[in-house]
Structures are given as C-alpha cells and as structure tokens.
NUROGU-752638 format. One record per residue (C-alpha): residue in three letters; chain; y, z, x. Coordinates in pm, whole numbers, always signed. Layout:
N
{node ALA,A,{Y,Z,X}}
...
This chain:
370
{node UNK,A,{+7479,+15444,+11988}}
{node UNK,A,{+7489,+15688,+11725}}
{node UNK,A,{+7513,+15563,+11395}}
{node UNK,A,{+7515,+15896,+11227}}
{node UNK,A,{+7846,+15950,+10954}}
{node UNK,A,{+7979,+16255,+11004}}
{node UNK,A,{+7932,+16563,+10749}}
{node UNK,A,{+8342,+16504,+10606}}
{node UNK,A,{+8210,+16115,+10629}}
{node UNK,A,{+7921,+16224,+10422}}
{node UNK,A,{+8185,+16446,+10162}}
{node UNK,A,{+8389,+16108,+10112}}
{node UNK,A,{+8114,+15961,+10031}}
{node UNK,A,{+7975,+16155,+9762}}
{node UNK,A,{+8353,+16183,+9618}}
{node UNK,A,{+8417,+15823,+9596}}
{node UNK,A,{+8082,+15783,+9437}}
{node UNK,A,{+8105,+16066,+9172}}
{node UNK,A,{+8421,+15878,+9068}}
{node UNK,A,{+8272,+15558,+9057}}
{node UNK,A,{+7974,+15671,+8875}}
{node UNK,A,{+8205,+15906,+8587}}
{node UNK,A,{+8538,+15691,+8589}}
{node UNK,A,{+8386,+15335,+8618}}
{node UNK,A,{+8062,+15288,+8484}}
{node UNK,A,{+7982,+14947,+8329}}
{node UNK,A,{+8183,+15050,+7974}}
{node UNK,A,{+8507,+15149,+8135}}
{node UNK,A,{+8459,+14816,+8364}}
{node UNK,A,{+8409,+14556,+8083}}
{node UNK,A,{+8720,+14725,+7919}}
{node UNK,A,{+8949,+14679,+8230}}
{node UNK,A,{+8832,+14317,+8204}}
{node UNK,A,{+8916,+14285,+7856}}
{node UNK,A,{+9235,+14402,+7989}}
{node UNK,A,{+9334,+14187,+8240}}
{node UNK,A,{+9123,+14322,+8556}}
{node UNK,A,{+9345,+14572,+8646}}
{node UNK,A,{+9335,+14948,+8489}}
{node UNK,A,{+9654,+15187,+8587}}
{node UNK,A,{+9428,+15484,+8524}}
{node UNK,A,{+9190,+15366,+8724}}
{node UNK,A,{+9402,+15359,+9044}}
{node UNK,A,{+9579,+15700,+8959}}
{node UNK,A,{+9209,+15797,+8978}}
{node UNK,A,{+9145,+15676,+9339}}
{node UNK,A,{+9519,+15779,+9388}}
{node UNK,A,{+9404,+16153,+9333}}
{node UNK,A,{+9138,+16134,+9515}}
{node UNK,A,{+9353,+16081,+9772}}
{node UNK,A,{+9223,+15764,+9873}}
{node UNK,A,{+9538,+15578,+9888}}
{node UNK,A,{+9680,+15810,+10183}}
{node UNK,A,{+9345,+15721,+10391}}
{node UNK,A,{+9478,+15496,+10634}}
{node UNK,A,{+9901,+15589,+10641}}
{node UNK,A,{+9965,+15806,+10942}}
{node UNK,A,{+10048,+16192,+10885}}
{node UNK,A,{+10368,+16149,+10946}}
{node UNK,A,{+10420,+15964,+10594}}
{node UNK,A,{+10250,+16177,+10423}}
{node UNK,A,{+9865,+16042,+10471}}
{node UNK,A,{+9549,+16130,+10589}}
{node UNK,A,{+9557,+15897,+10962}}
{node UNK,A,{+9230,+15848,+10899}}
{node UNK,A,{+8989,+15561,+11077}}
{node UNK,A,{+8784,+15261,+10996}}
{node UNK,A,{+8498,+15417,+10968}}
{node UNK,A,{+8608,+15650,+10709}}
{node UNK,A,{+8780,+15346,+10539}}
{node UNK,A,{+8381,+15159,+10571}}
{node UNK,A,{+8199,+15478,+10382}}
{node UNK,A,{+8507,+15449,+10101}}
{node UNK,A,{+8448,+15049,+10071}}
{node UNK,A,{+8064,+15068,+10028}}
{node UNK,A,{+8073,+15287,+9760}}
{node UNK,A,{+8341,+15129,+9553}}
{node UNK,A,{+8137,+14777,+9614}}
{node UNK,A,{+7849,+14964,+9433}}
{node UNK,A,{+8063,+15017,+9162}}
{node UNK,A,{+8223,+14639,+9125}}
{node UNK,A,{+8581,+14805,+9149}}
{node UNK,A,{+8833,+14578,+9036}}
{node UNK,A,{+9121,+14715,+9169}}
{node UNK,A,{+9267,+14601,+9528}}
{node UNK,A,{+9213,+14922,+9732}}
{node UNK,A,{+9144,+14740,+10043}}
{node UNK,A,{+9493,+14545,+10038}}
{node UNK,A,{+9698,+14813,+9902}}
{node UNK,A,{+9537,+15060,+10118}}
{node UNK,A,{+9397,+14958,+10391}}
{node UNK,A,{+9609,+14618,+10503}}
{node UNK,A,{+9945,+14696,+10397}}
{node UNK,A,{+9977,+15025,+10576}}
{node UNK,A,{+9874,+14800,+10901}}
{node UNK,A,{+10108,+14582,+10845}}
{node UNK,A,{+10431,+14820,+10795}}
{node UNK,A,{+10298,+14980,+11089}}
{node UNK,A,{+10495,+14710,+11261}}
{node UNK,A,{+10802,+14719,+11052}}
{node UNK,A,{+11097,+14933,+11160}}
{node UNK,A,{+11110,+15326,+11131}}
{node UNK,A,{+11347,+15304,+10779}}
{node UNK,A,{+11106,+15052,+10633}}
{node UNK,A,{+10805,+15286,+10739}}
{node UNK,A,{+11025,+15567,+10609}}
{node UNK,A,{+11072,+15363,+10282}}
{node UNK,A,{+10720,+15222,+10219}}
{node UNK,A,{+10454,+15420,+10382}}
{node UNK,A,{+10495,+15760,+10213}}
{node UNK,A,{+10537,+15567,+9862}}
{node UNK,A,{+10222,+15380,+9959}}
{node UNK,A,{+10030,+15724,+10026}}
{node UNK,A,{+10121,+15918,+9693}}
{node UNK,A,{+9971,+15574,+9531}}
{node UNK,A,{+10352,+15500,+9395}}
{node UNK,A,{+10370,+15161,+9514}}
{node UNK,A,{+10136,+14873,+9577}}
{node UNK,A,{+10152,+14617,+9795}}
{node UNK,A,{+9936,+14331,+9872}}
{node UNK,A,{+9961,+14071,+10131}}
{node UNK,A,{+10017,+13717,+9976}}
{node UNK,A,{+9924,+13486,+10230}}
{node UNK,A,{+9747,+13224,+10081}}
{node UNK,A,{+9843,+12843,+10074}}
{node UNK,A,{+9679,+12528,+9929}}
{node UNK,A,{+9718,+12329,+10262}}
{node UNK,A,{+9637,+12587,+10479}}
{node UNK,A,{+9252,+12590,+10434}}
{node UNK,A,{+9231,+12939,+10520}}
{node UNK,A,{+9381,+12886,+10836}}
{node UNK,A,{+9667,+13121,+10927}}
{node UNK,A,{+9852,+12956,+11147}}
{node UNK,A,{+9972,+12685,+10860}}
{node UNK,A,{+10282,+12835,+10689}}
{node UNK,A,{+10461,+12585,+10483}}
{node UNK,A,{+10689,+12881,+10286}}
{node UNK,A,{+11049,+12866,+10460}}
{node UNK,A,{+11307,+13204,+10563}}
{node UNK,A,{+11675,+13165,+10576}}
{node UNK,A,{+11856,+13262,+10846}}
{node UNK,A,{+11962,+13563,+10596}}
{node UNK,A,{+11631,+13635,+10526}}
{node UNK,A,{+11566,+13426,+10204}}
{node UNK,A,{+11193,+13282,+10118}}
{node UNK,A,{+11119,+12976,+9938}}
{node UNK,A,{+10746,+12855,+9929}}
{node UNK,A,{+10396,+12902,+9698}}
{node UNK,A,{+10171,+13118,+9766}}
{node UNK,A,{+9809,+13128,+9561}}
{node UNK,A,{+9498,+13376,+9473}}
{node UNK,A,{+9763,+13668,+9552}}
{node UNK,A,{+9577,+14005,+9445}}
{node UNK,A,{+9667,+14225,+9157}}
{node UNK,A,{+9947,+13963,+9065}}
{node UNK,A,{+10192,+14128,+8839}}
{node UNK,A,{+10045,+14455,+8864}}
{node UNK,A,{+10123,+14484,+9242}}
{node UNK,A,{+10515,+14632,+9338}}
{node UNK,A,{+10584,+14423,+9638}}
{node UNK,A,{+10421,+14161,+9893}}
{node UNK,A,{+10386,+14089,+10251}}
{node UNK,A,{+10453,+13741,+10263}}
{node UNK,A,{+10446,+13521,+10553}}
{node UNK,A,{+10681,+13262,+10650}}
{node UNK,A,{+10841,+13010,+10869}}
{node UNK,A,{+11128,+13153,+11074}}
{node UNK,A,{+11313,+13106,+11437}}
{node UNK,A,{+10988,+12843,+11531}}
{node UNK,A,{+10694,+13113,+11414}}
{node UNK,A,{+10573,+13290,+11171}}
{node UNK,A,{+10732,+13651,+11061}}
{node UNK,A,{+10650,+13862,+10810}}
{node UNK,A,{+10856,+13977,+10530}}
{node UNK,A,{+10833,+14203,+10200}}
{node UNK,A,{+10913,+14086,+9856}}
{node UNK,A,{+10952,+14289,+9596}}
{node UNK,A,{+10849,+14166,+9245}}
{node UNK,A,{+11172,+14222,+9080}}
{node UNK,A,{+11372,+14012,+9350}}
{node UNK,A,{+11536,+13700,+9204}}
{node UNK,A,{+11347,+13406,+9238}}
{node UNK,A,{+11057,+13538,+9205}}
{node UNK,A,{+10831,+13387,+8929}}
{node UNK,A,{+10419,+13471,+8879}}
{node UNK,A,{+10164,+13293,+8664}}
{node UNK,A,{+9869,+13531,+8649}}
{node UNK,A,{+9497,+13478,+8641}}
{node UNK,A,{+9149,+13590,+8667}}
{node UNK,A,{+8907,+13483,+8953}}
{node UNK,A,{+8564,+13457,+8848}}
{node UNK,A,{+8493,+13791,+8943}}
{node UNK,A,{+8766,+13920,+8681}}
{node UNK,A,{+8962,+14053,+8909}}
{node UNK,A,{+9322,+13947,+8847}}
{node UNK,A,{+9527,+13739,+9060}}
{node UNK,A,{+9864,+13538,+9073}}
{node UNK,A,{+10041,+13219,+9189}}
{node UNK,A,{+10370,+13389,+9363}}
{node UNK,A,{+10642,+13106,+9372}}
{node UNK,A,{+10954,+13168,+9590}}
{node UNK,A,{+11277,+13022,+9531}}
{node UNK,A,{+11564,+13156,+9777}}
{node UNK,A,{+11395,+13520,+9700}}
{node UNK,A,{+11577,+13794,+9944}}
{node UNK,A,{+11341,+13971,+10110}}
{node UNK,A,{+11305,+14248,+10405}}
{node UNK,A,{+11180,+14158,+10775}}
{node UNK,A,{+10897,+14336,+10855}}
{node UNK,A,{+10772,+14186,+11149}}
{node UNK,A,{+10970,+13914,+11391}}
{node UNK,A,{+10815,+13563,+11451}}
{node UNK,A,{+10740,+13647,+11815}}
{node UNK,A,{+10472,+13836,+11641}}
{node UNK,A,{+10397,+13787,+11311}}
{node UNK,A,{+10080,+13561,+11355}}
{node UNK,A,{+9923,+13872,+11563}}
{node UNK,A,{+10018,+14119,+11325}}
{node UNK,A,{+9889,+13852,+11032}}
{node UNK,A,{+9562,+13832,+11178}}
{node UNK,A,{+9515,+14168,+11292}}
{node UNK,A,{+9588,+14234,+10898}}
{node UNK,A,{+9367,+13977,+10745}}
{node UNK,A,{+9070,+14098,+11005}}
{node UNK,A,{+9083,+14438,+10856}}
{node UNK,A,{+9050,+14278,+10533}}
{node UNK,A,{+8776,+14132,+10631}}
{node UNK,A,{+8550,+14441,+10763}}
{node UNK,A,{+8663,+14626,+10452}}
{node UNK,A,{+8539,+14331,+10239}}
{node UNK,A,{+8196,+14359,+10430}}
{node UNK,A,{+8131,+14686,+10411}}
{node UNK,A,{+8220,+14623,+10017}}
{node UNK,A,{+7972,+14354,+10020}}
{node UNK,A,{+7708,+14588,+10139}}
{node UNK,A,{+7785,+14826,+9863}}
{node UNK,A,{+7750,+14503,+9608}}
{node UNK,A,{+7421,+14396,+9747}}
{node UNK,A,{+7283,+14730,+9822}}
{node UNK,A,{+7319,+14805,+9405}}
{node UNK,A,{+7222,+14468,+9313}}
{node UNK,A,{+6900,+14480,+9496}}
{node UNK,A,{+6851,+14809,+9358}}
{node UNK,A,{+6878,+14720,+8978}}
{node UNK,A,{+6670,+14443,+9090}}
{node UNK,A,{+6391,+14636,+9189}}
{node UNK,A,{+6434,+14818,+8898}}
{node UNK,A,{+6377,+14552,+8684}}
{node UNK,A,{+6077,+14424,+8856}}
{node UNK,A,{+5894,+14788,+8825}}
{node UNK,A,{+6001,+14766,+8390}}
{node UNK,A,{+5959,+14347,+8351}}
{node UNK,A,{+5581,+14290,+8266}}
{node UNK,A,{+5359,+13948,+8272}}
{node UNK,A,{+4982,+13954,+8166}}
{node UNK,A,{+5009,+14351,+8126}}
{node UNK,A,{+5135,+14443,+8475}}
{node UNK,A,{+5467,+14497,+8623}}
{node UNK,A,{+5602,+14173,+8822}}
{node UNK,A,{+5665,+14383,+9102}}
{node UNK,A,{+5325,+14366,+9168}}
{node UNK,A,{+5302,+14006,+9184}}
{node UNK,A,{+5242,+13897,+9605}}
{node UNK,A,{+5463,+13620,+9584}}
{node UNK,A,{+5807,+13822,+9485}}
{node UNK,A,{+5705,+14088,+9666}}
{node UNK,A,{+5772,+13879,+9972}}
{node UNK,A,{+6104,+13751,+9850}}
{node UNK,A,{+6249,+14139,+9719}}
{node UNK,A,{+6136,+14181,+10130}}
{node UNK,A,{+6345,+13851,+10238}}
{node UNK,A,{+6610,+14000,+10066}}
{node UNK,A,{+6591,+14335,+10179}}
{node UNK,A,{+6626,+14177,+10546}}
{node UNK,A,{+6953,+14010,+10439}}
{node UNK,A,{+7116,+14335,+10324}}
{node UNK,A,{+7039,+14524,+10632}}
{node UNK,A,{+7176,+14220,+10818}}
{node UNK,A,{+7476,+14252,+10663}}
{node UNK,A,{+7471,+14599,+10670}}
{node UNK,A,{+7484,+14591,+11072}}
{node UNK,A,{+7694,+14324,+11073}}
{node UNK,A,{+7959,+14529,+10895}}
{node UNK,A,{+7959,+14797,+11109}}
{node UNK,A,{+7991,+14572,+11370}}
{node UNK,A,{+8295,+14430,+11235}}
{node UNK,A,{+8412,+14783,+11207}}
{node UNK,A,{+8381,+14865,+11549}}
{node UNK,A,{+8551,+14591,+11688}}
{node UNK,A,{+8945,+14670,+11468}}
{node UNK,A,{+9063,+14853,+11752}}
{node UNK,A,{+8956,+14609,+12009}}
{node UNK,A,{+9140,+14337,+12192}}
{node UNK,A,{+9237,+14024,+11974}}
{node UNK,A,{+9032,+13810,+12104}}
{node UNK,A,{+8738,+14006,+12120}}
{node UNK,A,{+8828,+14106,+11732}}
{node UNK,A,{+8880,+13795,+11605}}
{node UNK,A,{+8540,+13632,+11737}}
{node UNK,A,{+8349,+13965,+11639}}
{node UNK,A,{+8508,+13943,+11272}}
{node UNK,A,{+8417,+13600,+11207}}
{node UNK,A,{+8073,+13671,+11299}}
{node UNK,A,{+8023,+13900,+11084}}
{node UNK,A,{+8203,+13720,+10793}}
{node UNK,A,{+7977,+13397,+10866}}
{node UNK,A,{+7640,+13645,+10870}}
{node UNK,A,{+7786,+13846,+10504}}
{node UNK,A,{+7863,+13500,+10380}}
{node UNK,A,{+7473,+13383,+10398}}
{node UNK,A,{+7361,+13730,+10326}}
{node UNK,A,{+7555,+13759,+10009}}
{node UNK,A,{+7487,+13393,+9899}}
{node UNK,A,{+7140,+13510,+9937}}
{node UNK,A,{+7085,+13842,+9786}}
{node UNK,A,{+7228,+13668,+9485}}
{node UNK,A,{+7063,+13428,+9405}}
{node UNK,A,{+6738,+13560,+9467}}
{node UNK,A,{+6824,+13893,+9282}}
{node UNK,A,{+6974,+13648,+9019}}
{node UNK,A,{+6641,+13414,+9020}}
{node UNK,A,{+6398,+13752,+8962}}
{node UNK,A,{+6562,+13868,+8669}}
{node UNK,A,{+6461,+13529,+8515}}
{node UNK,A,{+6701,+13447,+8211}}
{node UNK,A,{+6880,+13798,+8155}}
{node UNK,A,{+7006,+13771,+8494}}
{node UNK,A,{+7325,+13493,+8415}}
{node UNK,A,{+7382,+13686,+8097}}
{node UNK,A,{+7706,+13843,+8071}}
{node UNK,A,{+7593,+14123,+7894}}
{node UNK,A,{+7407,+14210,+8181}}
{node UNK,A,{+7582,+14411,+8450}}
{node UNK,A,{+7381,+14204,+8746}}
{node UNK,A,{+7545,+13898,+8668}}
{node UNK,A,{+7876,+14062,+8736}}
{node UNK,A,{+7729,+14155,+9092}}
{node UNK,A,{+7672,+13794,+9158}}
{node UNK,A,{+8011,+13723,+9033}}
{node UNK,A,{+8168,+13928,+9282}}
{node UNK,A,{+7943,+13847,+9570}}
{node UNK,A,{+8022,+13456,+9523}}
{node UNK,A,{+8417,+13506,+9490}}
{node UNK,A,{+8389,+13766,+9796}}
{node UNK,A,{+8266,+13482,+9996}}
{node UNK,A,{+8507,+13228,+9974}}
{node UNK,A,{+8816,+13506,+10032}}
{node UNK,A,{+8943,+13496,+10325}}
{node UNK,A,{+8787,+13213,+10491}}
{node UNK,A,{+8466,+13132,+10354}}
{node UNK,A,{+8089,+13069,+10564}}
{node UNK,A,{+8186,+12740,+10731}}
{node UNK,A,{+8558,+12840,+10808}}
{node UNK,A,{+8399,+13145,+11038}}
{node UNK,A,{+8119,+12977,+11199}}
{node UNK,A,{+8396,+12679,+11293}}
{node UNK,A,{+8586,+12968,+11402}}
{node UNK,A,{+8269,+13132,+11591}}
{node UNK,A,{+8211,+12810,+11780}}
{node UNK,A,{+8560,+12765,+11858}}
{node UNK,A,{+8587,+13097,+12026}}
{node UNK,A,{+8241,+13122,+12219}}
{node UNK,A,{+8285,+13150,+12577}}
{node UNK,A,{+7907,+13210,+12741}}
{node UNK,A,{+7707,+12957,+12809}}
{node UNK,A,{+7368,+13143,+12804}}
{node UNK,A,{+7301,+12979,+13145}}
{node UNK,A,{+7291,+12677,+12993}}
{node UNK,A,{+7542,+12479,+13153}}
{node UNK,A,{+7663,+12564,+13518}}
C-alpha cells in the first residue's frame, strides 16, 4: 500500500505549518490562554486558509475534500498545541449536517465553510461513561431539549451545538443554537487550557437534524471521525515533543558531556521513538477505515484509540522524565505538550473504554477455539 501524500497533500502541509509556526508560536499561545483558550483571530486565520471549507461538499461552498487531507491538516496543528476546536467545527459537524435536511444543509454548511459559524457536538453526560448509547437529555414532541451536557468544546465561543437526545424510543440529533431560551453555560478550562462548557437545557427549541431511527449511527459515525482526527493530532503532539526532547538531551550536560550520550536514555529516547511510530500507523489506520462499514469502523477506531492512548501516556512521561525538573515547569512549552497529550486521552473514551470496546467487538478466534 502506498503511503505516499500526494504533492497538494504535501502543499497543505507546509501551509498549515507556516501558520502554525508565524501565527501561533508559544507567545501568541500563552496569550490565548491568558485569554480564555480561545483566540477569534486565530480561527479567522485557519478560516483564510481555507481550512474550515476542507471537509463541506462543493456544493456549499467547500473544498469536498477527504480524510486524508483532513489527517496531514490535524498533525500539523497537534505540533503546534492549537487550542481552537478545528476538528469539531470542521471536521464532525459538517458530517453530521450531512444527514440533516437540504434547507438545514442550505442553512449551516455554507456558513460553516466561510468559518461564520461554529458548531460543536455536545454529547457528553456524567452517567454515560463515554458510552453513547446512554442519553438521559429529553425532546418534546415539538422539538424542545431539556438535559446537561458536560466538557462541551469552545463553550461560549461556539454558535450552535449538535446535541443528542431522547426522542420517539431512540436517540436523534438536534441543533441548538446558543442564543435559544433556556440555554444557560458555565465555562471552563480543561487542563490543557483549552476552554470548555457545561451546556444545561431547559425546554430549549431546537432543530431536528437527524431522526431517532438513526441518530445513534450518525452519532457514532461522528464521534469516530473525531477520533482519527484526534490521533493524527496526537501524532503531531508527540512527534514535537519528542523532538524538543531530543533537543534538550543534545544542550543538557552532566560531567562535561551531553546526556544524550548517556547508554541508558539513549535506549529510552528509542522506546519512545517506537511508541510514536506506533501511533503514527495506528492513525492512519484509523483513517482508512471512516469510509468503511460500521462495524468494521467502529472496532478499527477503538483500536487505534486504545494503541494512541498508551502511546501518548508514554511519550509523555518519558519525554517529561528526561527533561528532569524543567520539564513540569509551566514556563516551559513541553509541559504544555504533556498537558494536551493527557487530556487528549481521556476525550472521547479513554484507554480502558476502547480496549472494553475492542474485546467486545472481536470476532476471530485465531484458531483457538473451534
């Protein structure tokens, strides 16, 4: 199989990365958390780089491009600890309203492209323990939501949300705007910085995007694309970390000589050189496998979110543990790395939730049982 990106593949790259390196470099981040984790300017900036039209079909004004293409743009905004949801906004919601009606698509996805309106799914729910297919958040007959949802991204900053709820015995989907009554936020930081929100919902009107009869399916198909755009983020992360890392350990002396030298962390740099490109593969696995069958997806997802879990959990510590003391400092931009690598793990199910789910959904026996 060829792994080889493609030369426009290659372009993307390179412009996502020159904005990264001139429009968010570790000054301009550290102000945007002084701010509240979220930056306006800094999503008109991925806005014009026309980043926010990726995934919405040409029809609506967007690019129609793949997950591939969507891979290459999350790696190299990892590598730059980008605060801003791009993934959600970008990438999920435009998946999502790609099962709503024509006038909602007509509505939405063109707004969506010119980077006019962001929406993030708000799924979340204390009971739920990442699982899905718990909804305790209620719809009317007439289409009004009352329920809780938590860890919603972007919080106030975001212009709408797809919110999931209970309806004719299933789960549909439905979009809230955030100036509908009943509608109240209490924002918040993750670890990370990133900023978040408790959405509460009392009697809110809202618009049906997609029917119970389907809504789980679409939710999941949503939340797995999430997921492989969160990996190849991760790789992005990791791959920088690893690199300042390394960096460190060719400048940090002991006894007159560069600890790189030293046998000993040598082996461990190598250890976790072998977790990145792990997780690496394992992302473009997960990339691969959007466009096929659900089951097939959903199994291949969680295996890669269970292998980026342990890969990520270990890449930072051990890049954490070989900076010595400066490396938990927050004046130094590698603890932020292991910030977002720990809250990236838990999102979305965390390790044990997808190997559960991995067991659950193996089928082979390997010949061991008849």
């Amino acid at each position: 199989m060829d792994f080889d990106f493609t030369e426009d593949q290659e372009s993307l790259r390179d412009a996502v990365r020159r904005f990264v390196e001139k429009d968010y470099g570790d000054d301009q981040r550290r102000a945007i958390l002084k701010a509240g984790g979220f930056s306006k300017a800094a999503w008109d900036g991925l806005v014009g780089l026309g980043l926010t039209a990726l995934a919405v079909p040409e029809v609506h004004g967007g690019l129609g491009f793949g997950p591939v293409d969507a891979m290459v743009v999350m790696e190299e905004l990892g590598r730059g600890l980008v605060l801003e949801p791009y993934a959600q906004a970008a990438l999920v919601a435009p998946a999502v309203l790609a099962h709503a009606a024509g006038e909602v698509q007509a509505e939405w996805l063109p707004r969506i492209a010119a980077g006019e309106a962001l929406l993030v799914l708000a799924h979340q729910e204390r009971a739920a323990r990442y699982r899905l297919d718990v909804c305790q958040t209620q719809a009317s007959s007439d289409h009004r939501l009352t329920g809780h949802k938590s860890v919603v991204s972007a919080g106030s900053n975001a212009d709408a949300f797809i919110v999931p709820a209970q309806a004719d015995g299933g789960i549909a989907l439905y979009l809230v705007t955030r100036d509908a009554a009943g509608v109240t936020l209490r924002d918040y930081r993750l670890h990370d910085g990133s900023a978040a929100a408790e959405l509460h919902l009392a009697a809110t009107p809202a618009t049906l995007l997609v029917p119970a009869a389907h809504g789980l399916a679409v939710l999941e198909q949503a939340v797995d694309i999430a997921i492989a755009a969160q990996a190849a983020e991760a790789v992005g992360v990791m791959d920088r970390y690893v690199a300042l890392t390394v960096e460190y350990m060719n400048t940090r002396k002991q006894f007159g000589v560069a600890i790189a030298s030293f046998q000993a962390l040598r082996h461990r740099i190598a250890d976790v050189k072998m977790q990145l490109e792990l997780a690496r593969s394992m992302s473009y696995f997960a990339t691969l496998k959007l466009n096929e069958p659900a089951d097939a997806r959903r199994r291949a997802l969680s295996q890669a979110k269970v292998q980026l879990g342990q890969s990520m959990r270990f890449v930072g510590q051990q890049c954490t543990q070989l900076h010595g003391g400066i490396g938990v400092t927050d004046e130094y931009v590698g603890s932020h790395y292991f910030k977002r690598l720990t809250v990236m793990e838990m999102q979305y199910g965390d390790t044990m939730h997808h190997l559960g789910e991995v067991s659950r959904r193996m089928t082979d026996t390997a010949g061991v049982f008849a």
